[in-house]
Structure formats: structure tokens, C-alpha cells
N, C-alpha and C positions, 0 to 999 in steps of 0.2 A: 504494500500500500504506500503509495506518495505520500510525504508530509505536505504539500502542497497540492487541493483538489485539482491544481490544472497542469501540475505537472505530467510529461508523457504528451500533454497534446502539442500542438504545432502550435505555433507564436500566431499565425494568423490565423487559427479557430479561437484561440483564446480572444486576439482582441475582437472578432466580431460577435463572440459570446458577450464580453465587457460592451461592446456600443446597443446590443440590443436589451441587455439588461437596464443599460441606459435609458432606452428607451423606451420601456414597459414602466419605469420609475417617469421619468418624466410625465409619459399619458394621464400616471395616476396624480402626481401633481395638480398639473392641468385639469382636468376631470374636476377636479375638487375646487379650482380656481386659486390655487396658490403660486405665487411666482417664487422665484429662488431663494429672495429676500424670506420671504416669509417661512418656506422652508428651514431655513440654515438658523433662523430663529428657534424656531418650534423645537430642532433639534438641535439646541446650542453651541449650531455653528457661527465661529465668527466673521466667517467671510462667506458671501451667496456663493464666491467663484468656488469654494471647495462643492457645491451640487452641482455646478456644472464641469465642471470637472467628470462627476461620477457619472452624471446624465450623457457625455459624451464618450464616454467608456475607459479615460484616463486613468480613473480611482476605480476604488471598491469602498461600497458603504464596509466599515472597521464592525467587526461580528461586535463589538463594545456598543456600537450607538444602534445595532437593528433593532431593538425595545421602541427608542425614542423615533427614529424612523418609521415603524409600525403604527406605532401612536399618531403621528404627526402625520403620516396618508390613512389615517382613521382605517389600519385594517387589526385584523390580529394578530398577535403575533406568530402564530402558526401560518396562517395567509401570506403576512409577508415571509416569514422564512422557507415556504414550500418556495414561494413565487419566484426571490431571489435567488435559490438554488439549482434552477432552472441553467442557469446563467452562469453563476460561480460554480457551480460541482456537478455538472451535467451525467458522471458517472455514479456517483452518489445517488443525486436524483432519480436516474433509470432504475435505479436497484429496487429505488424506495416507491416506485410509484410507475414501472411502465406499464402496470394493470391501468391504472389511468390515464395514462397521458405517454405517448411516443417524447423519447429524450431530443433536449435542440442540438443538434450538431450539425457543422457545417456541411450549408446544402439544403435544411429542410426549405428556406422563403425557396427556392426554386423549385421542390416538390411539391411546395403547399402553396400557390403564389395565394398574397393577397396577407398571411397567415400574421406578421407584424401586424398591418392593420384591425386584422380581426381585435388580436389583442388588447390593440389600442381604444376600441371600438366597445369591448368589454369593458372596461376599466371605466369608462366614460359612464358606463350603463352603469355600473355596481357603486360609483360616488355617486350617481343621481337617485339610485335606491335607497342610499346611504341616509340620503339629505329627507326624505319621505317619514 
């Protein structure tokens, strides 16, 4: 076993795993209508640019603040921690859940077109539920 979930894979699955987790975080930001300011507050960051950062797949949300990130996109924390692991531990994730859900690895937007979006799409829907 790697001490590091993404070690073993290729440097350019990793980072397109890190931009679309980015991106599944962002959606749900947005969704909820928070801009970065408001984020990086909620979760006592000091500067917006460390969420953009992770929104564009630079960072990793730090396993320390996923509570306070959970909270602050009003999921739980098991929500966000499946959701995130999608993205950071994609073999991990398959173990734990491909009765559920096929694991992301590079290639699936080209077998699933559209499949970011969908997510996106979700996310939008589930903070609008949220707010009900």
C-alpha cells in the first residue's frame, strides 16, 4: 500500500483528478452562492486565493480542515468525505464503493461525455434542496 493515495499513478491523472475535484468543490460553492471570500472565511482561511488554489486543482483541501469544509458547503461530513475521495484516493474509493459508483480515472469525461457537468448540475440541485 502507498503512503500516499496517488502515488503509483501518472503525474497527469493525478493532476486532472486534483482540477476536477476542483471542480465538483467549486459547483458546490457556487450552488450555495458563496464566492471565495466567503468560503476561506467560513473555513478560517486567510486568504480567498488558498480556495482557488484548490478549486483549480493546485492544493488539496488539508484532511485537518475537511470538518470545517463540510460544514461551510452545508454537506456532511461523510458527503463531503465520500465526495472528495472520488478525486484524492480514487483506488481507495473503488474498493469502498464500486457497488455504487464506477471509480474517476483518466478517460471517464470521454466515456461518459457531459459527466462533469452532470455533477455540476447535481450539486446545484442538492444546495437548492438544501435551502427548502
Amino acid at each position: 500500500m502507498f503512503s500516499n493515495p496517488q502515488q503509483g499513478m501518472e503525474a497527469g491523472e493525478v493532476a486532472r483528478l486534483r482540477q476536477e475535484g476542483g471542480r465538483w468543490l467549486r459547483a458546490r460553492r457556487e450552488a450555495l452562492g458563496l464566492t471565495q471570500r466567503d468560503l476561506a472565511s467560513a473555513i478560517g482561511a486567510d486568504y480567498y486565493s488558498f480556495i482557488s488554489q484548490i478549486e483549480s486543482g493546485r492544493g488539496r483541501v488539508p484532511i485537518n480542515q475537511m470538518e470545517a469544509w463540510a460544514a461551510a458547503l452545508r454537506m456532511s461530513r461523510r458527503e463531503f468525505a465520500k465526495g472528495i475521495m472520488r478525486y484524492y484516493d480514487p483506488l481507495t474509493y473503488s474498493m469502498l464503493f464500486d457497488a455504487e459508483s464506477a471509480p474517476v480515472v483518466a478517460g471517464d469525461d470521454a466515456a461518459q461525455p457531459g459527466l462533469g457537468d452532470l455533477v455540476e448540475r447535481i450539486s446545484r440541485l442538492e444546495a437548492r434542496l438544501a435551502k427548502d
